[in-house]
PDB file with SEQRES, HELIX, SHEET and CRYST1 records, atoms N, CA, C and O in Angstrom:
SEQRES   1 A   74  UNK UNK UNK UNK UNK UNK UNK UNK UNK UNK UNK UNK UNK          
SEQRES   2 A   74  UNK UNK UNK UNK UNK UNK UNK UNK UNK UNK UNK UNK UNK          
SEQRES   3 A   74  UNK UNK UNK UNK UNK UNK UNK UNK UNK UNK UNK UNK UNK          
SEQRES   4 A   74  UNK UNK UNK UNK UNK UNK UNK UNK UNK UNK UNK UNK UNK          
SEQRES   5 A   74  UNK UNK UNK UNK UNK UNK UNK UNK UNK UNK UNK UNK UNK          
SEQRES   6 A   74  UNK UNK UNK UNK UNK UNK UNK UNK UNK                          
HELIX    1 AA1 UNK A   52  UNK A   54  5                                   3    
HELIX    2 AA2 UNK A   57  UNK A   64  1                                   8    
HELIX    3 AA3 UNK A   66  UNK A   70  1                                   5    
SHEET    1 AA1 4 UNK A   2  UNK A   6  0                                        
SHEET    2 AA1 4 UNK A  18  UNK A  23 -1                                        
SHEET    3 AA1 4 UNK A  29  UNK A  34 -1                                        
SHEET    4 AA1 4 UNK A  46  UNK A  49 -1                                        
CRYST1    1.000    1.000    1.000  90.00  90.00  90.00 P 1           1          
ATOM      1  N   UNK A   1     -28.222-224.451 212.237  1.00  0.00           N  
ATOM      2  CA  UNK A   1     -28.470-223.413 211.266  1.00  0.00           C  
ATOM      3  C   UNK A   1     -27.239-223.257 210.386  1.00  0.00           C  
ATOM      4  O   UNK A   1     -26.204-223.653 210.923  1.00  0.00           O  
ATOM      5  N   UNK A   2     -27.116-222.764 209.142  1.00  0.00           N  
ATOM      6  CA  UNK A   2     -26.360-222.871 208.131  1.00  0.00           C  
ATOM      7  C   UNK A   2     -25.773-221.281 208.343  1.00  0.00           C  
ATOM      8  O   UNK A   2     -26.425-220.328 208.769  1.00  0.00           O  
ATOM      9  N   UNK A   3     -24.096-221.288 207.841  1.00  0.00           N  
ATOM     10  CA  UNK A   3     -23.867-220.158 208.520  1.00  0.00           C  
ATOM     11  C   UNK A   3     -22.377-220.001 206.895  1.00  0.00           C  
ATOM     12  O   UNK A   3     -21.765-220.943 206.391  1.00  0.00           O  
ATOM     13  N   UNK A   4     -22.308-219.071 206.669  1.00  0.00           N  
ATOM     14  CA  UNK A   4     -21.029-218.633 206.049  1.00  0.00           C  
ATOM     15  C   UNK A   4     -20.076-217.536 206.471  1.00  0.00           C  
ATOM     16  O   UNK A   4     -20.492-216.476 206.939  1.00  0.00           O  
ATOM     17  N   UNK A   5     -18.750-217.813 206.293  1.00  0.00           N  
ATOM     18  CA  UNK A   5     -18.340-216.500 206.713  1.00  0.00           C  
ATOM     19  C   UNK A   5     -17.789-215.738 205.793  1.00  0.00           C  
ATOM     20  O   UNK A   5     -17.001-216.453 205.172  1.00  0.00           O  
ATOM     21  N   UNK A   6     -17.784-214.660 205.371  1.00  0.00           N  
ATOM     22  CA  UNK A   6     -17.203-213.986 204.386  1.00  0.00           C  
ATOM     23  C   UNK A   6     -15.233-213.390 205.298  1.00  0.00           C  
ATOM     24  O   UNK A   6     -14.943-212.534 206.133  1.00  0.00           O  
ATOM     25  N   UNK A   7     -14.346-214.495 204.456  1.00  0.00           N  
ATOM     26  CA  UNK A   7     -12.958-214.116 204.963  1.00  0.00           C  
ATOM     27  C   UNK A   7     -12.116-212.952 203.958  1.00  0.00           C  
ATOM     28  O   UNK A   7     -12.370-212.967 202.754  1.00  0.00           O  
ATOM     29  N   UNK A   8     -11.480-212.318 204.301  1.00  0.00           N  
ATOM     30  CA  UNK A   8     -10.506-211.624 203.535  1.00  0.00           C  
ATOM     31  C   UNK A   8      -9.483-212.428 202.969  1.00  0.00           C  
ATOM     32  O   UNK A   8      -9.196-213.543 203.402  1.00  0.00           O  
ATOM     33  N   UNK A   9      -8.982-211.928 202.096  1.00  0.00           N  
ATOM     34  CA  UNK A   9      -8.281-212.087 200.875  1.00  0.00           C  
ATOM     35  C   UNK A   9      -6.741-212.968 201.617  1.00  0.00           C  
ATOM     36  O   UNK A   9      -5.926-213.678 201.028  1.00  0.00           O  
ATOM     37  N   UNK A  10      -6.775-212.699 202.607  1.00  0.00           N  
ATOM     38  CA  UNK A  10      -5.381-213.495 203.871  1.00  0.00           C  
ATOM     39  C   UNK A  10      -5.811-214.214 204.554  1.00  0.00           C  
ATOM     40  O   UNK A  10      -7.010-214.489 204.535  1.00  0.00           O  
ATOM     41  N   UNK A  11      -4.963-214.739 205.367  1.00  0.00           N  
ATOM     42  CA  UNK A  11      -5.738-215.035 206.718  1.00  0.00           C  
ATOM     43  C   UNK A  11      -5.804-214.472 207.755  1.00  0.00           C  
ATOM     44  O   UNK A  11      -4.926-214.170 208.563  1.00  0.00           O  
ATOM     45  N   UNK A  12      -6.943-214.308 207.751  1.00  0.00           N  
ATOM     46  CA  UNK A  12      -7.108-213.489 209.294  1.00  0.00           C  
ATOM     47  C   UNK A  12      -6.566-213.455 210.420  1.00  0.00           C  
ATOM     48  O   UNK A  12      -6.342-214.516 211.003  1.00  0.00           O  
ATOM     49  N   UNK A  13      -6.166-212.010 211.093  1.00  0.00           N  
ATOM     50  CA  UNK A  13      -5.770-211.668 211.909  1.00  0.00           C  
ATOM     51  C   UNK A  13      -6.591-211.641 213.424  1.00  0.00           C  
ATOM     52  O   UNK A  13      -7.457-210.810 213.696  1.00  0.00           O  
ATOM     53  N   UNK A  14      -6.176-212.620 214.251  1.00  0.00           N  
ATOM     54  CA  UNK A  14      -7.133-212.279 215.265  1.00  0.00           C  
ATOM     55  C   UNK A  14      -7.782-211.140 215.687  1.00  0.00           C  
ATOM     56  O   UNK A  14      -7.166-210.076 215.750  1.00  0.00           O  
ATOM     57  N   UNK A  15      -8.624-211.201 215.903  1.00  0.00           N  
ATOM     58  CA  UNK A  15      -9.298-209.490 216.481  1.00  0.00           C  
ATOM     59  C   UNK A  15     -10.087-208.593 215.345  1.00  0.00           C  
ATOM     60  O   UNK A  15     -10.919-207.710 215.553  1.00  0.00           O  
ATOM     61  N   UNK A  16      -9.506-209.149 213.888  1.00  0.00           N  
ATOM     62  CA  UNK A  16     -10.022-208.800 212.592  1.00  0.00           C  
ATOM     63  C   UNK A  16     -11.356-208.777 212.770  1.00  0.00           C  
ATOM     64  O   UNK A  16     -11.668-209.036 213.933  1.00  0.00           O  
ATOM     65  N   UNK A  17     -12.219-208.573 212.077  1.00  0.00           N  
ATOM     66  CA  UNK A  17     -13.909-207.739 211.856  1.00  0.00           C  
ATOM     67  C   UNK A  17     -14.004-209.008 210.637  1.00  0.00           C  
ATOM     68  O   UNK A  17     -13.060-209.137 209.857  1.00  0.00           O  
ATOM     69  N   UNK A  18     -14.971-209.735 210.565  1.00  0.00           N  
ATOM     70  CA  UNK A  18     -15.234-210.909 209.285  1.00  0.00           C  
ATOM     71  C   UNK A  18     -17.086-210.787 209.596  1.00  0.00           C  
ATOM     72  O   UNK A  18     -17.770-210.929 210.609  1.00  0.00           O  
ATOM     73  N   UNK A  19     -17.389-210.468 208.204  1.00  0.00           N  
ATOM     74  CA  UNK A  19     -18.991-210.912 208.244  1.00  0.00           C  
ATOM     75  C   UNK A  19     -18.989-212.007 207.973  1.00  0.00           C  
ATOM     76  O   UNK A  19     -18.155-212.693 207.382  1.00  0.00           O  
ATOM     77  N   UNK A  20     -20.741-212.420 208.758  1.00  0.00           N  
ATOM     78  CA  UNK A  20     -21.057-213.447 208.603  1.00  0.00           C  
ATOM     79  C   UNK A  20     -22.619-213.757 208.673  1.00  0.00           C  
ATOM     80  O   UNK A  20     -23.385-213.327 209.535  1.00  0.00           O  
ATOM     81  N   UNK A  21     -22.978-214.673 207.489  1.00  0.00           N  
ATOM     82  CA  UNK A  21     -24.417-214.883 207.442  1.00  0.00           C  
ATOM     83  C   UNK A  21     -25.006-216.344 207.905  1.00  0.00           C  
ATOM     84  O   UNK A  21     -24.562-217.485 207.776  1.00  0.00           O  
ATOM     85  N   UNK A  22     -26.296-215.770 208.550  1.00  0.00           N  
ATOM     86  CA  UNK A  22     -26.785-217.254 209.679  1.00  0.00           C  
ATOM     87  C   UNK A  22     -28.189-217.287 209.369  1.00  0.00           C  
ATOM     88  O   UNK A  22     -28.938-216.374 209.717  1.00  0.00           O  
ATOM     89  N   UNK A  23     -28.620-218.401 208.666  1.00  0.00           N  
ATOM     90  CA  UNK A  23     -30.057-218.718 208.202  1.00  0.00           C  
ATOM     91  C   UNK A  23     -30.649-219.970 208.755  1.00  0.00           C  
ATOM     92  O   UNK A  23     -29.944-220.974 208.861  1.00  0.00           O  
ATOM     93  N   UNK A  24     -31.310-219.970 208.944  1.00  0.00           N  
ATOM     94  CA  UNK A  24     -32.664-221.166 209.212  1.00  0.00           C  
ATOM     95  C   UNK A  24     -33.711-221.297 207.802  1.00  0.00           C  
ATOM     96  O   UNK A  24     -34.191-220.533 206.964  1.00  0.00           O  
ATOM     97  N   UNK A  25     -33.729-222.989 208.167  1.00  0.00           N  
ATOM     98  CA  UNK A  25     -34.919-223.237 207.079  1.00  0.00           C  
ATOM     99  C   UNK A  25     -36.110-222.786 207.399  1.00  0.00           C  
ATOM    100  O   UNK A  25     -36.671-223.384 208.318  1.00  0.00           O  
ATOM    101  N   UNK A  26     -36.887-221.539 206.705  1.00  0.00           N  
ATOM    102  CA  UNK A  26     -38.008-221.213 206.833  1.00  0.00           C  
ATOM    103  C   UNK A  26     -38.007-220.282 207.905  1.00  0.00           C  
ATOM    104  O   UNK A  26     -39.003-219.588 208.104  1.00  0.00           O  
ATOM    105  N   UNK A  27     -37.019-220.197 208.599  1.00  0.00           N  
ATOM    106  CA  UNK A  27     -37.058-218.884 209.994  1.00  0.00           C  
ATOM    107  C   UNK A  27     -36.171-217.326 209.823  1.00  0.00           C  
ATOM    108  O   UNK A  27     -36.941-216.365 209.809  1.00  0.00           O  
ATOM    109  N   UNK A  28     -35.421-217.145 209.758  1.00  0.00           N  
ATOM    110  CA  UNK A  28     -34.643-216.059 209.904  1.00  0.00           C  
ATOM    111  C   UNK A  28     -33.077-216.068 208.598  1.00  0.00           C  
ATOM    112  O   UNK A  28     -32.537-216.945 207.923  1.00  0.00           O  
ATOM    113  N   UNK A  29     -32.881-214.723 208.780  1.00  0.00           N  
ATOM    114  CA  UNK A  29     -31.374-214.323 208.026  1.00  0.00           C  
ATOM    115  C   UNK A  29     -31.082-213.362 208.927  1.00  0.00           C  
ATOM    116  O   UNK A  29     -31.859-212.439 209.169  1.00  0.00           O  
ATOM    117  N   UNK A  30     -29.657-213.543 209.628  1.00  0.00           N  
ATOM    118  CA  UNK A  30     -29.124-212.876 210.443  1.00  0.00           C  
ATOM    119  C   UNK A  30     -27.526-212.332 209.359  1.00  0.00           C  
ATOM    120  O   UNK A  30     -26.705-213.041 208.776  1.00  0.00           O  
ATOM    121  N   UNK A  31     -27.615-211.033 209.456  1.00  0.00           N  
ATOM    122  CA  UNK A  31     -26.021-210.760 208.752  1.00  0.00           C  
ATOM    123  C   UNK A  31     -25.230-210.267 210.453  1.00  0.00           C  
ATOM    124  O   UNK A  31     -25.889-209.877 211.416  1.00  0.00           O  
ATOM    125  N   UNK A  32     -23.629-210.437 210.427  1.00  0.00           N  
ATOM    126  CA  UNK A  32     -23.613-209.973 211.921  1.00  0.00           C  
ATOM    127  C   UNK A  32     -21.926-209.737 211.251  1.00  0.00           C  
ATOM    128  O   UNK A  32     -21.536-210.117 210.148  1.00  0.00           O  
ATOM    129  N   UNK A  33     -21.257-209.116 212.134  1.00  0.00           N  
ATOM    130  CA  UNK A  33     -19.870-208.609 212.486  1.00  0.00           C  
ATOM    131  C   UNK A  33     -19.200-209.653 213.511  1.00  0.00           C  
ATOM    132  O   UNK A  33     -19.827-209.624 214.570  1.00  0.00           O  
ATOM    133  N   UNK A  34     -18.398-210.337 213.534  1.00  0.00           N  
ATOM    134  CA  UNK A  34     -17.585-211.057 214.693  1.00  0.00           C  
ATOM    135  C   UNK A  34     -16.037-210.642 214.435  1.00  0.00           C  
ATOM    136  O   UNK A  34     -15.426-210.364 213.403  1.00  0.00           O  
ATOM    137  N   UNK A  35     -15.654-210.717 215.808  1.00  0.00           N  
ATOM    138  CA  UNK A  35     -13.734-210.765 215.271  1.00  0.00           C  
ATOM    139  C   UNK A  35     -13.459-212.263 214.955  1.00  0.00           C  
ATOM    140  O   UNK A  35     -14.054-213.191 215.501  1.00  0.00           O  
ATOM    141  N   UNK A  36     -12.422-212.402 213.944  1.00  0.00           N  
ATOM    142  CA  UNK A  36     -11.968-213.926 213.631  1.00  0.00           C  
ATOM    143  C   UNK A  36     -11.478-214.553 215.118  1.00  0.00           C  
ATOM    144  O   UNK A  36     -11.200-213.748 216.007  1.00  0.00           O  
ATOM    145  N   UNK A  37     -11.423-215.335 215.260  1.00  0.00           N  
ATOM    146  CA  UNK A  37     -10.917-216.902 216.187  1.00  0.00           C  
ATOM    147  C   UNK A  37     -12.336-216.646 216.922  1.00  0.00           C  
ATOM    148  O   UNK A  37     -12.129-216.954 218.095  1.00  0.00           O  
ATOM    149  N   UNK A  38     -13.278-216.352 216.826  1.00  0.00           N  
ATOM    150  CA  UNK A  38     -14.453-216.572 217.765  1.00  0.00           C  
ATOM    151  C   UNK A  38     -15.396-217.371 216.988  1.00  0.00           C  
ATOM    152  O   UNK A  38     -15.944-217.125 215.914  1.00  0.00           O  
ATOM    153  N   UNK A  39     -15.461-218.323 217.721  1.00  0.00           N  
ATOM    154  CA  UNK A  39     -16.367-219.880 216.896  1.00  0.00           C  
ATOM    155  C   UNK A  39     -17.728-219.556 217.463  1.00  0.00           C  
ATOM    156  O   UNK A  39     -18.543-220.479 217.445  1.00  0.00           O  
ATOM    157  N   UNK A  40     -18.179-218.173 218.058  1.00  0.00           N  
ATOM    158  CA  UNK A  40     -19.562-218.476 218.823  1.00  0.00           C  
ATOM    159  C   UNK A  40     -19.837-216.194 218.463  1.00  0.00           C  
ATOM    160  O   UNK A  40     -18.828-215.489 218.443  1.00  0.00           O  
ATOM    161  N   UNK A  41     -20.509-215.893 218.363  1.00  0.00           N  
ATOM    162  CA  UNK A  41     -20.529-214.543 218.547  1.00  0.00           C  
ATOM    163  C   UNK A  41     -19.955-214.132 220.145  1.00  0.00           C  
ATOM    164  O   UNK A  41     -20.171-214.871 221.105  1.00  0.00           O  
ATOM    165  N   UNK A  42     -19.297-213.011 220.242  1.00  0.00           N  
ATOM    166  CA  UNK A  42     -18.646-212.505 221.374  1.00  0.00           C  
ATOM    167  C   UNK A  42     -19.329-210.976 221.760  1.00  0.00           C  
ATOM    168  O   UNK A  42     -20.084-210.373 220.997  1.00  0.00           O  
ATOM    169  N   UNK A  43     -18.965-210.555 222.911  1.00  0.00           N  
ATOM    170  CA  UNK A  43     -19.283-209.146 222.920  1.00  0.00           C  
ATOM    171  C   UNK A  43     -19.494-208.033 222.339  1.00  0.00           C  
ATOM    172  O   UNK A  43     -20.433-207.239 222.400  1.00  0.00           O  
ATOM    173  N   UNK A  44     -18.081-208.050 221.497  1.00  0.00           N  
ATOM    174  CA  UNK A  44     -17.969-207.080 220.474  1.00  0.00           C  
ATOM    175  C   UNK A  44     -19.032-207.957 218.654  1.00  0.00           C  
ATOM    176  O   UNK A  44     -19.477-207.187 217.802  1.00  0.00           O  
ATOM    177  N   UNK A  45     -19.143-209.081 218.546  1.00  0.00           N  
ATOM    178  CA  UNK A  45     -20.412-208.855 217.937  1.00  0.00           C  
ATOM    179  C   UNK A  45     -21.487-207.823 217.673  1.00  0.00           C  
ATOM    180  O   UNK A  45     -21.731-206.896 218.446  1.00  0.00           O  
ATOM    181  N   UNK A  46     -22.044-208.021 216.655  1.00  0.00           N  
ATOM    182  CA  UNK A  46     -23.135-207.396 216.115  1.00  0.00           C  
ATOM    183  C   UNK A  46     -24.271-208.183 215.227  1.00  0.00           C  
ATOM    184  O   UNK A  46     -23.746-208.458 214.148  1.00  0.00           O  
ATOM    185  N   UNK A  47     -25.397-208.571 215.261  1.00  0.00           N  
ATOM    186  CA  UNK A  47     -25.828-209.316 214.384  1.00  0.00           C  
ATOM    187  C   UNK A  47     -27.299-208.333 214.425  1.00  0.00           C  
ATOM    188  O   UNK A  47     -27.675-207.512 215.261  1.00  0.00           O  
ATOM    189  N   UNK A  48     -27.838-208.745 213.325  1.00  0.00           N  
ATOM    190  CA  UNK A  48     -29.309-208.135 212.713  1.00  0.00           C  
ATOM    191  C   UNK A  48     -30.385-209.489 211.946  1.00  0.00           C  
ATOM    192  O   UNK A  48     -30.061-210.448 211.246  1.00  0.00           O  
ATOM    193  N   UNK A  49     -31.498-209.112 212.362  1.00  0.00           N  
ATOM    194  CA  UNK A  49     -32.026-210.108 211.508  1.00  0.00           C  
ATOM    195  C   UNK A  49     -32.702-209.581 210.268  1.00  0.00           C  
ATOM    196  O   UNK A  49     -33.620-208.879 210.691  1.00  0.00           O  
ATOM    197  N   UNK A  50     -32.711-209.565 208.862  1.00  0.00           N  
ATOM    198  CA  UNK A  50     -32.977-209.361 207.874  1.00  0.00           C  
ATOM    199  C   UNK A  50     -34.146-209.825 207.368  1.00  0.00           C  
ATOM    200  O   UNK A  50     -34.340-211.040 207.351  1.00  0.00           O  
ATOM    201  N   UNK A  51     -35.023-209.007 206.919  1.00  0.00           N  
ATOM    202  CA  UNK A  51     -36.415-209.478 205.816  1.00  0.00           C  
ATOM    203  C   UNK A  51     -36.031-209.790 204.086  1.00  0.00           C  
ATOM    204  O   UNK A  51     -35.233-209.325 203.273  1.00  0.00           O  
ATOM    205  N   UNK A  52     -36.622-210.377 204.085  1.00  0.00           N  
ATOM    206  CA  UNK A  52     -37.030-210.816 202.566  1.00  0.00           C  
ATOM    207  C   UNK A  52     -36.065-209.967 202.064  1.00  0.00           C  
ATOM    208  O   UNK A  52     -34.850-210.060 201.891  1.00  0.00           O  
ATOM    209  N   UNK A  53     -37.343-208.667 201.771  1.00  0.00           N  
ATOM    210  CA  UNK A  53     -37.036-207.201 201.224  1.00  0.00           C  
ATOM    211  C   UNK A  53     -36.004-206.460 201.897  1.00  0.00           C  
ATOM    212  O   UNK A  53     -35.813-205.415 201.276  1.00  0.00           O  
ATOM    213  N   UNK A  54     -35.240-206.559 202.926  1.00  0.00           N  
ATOM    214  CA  UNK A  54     -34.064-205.839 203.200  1.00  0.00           C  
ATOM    215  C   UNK A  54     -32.902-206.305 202.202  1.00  0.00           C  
ATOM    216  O   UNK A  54     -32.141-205.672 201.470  1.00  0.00           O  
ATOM    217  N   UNK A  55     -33.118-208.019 202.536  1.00  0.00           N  
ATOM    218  CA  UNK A  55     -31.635-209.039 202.206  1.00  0.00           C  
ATOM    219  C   UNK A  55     -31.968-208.293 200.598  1.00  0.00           C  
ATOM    220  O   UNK A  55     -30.898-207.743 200.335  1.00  0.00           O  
ATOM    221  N   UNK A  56     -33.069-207.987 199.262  1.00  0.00           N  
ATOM    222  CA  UNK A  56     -33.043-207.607 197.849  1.00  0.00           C  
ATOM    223  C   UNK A  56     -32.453-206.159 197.887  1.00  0.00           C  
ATOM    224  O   UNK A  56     -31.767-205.572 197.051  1.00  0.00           O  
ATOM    225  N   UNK A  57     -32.993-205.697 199.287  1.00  0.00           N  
ATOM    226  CA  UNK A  57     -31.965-203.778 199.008  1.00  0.00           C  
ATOM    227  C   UNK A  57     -30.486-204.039 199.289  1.00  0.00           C  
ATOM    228  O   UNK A  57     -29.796-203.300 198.587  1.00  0.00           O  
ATOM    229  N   UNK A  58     -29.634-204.989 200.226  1.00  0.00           N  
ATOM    230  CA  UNK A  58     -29.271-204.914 200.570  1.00  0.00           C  
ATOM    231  C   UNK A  58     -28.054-205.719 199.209  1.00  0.00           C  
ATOM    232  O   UNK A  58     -26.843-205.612 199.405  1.00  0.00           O  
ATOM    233  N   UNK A  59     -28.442-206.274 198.257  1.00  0.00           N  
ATOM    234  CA  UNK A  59     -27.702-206.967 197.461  1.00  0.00           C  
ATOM    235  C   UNK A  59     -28.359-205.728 196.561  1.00  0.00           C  
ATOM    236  O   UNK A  59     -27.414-204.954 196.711  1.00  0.00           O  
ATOM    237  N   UNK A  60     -29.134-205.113 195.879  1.00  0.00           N  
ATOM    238  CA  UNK A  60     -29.020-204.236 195.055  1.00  0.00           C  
ATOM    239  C   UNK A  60     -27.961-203.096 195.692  1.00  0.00           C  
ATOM    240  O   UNK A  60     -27.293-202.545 194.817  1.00  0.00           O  
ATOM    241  N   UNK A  61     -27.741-202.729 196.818  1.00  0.00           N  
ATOM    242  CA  UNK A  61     -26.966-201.245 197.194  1.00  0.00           C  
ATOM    243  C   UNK A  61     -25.433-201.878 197.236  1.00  0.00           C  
ATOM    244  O   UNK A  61     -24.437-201.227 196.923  1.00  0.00           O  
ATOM    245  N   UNK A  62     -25.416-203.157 197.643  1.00  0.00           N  
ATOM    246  CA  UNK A  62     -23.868-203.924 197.707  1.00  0.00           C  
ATOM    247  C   UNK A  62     -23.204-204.004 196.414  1.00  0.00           C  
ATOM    248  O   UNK A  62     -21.991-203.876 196.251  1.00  0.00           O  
ATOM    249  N   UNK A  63     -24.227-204.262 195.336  1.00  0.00           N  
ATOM    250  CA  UNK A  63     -23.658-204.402 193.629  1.00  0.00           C  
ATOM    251  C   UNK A  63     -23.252-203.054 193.407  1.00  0.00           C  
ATOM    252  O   UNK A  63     -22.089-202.672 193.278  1.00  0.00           O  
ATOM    253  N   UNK A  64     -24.360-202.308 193.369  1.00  0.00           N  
ATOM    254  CA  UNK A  64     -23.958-200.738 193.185  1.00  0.00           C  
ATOM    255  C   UNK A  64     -23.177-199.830 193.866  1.00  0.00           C  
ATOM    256  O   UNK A  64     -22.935-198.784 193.264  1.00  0.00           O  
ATOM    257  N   UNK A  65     -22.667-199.987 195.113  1.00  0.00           N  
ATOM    258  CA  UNK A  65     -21.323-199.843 195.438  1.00  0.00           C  
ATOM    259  C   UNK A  65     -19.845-200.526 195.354  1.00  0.00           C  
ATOM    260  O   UNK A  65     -18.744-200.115 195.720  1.00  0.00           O  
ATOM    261  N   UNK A  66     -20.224-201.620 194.783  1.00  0.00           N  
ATOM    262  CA  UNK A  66     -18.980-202.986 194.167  1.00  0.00           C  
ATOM    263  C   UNK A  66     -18.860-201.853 192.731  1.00  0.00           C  
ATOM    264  O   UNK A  66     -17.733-201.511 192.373  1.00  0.00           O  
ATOM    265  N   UNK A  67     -19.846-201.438 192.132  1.00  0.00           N  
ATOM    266  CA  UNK A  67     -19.458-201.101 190.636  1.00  0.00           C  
ATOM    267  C   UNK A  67     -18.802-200.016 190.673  1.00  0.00           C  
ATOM    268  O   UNK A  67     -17.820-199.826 189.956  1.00  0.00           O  
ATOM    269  N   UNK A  68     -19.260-199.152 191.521  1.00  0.00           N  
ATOM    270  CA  UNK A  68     -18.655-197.946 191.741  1.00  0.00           C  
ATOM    271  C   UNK A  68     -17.220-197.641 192.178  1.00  0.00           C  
ATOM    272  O   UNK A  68     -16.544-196.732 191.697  1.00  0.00           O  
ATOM    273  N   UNK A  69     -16.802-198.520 193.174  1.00  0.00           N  
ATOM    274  CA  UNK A  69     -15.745-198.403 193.507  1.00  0.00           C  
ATOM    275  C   UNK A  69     -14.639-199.534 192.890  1.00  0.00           C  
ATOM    276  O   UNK A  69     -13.420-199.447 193.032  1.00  0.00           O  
ATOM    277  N   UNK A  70     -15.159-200.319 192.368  1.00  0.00           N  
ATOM    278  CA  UNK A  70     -14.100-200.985 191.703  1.00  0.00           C  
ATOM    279  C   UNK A  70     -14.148-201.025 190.233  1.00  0.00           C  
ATOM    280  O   UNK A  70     -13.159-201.336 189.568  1.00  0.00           O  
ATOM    281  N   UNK A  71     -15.536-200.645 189.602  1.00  0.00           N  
ATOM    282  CA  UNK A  71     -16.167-200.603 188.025  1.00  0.00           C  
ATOM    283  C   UNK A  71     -16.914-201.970 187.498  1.00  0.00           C  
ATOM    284  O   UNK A  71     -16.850-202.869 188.336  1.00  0.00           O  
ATOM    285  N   UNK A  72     -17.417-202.225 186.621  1.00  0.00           N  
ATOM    286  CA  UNK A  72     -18.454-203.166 186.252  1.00  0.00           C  
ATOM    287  C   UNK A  72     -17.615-204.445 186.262  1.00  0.00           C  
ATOM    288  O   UNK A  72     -16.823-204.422 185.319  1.00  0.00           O  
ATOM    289  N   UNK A  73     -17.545-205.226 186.785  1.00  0.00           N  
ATOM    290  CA  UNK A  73     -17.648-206.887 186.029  1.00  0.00           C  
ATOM    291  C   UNK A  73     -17.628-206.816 184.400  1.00  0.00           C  
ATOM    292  O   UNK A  73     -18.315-206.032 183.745  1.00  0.00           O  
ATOM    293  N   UNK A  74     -16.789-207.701 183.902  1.00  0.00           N  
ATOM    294  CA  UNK A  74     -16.326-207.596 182.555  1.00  0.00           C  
ATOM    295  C   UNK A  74     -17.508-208.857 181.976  1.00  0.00           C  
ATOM    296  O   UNK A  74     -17.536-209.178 180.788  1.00  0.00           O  
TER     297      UNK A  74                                                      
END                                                                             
């Protein structure tokens, strides 16, 4: 399954909090929480599996809090 991780702006600090998204062709979208150096989800993980229509609210409420707190894209 195809997986990205969204890293911070450094390099991560072990134990750090990094999202990460995990899709299948034609099956699932999982968004989840891991600490960095964990190559597998761990305890403290969190993952969710996402619909269609969540993953479109979930990028409309992410833009509209990106604009808000940092202001529009030029």
């Amino acid at each position: 399954m195809p997986k990205e991780v969204i890293h911070p702006h450094h390099p991560p600090i072990d134990g750090e909090n990094l999202v990460q998204v995990v899709w299948g062709r034609d099956t699932i979208v999982q968004v989840g929480v891991r600490e960095s150096g964990e190559e597998v989800p761990g305890e403290n993980s969190l993952y969710t599996d996402l619909s269609r229509q969540q993953i479109n609210d979930m990028i409309r409420v992410l833009r509209r809090a990106r604009d808000q707190a940092y202001g529009q894209d030029a």
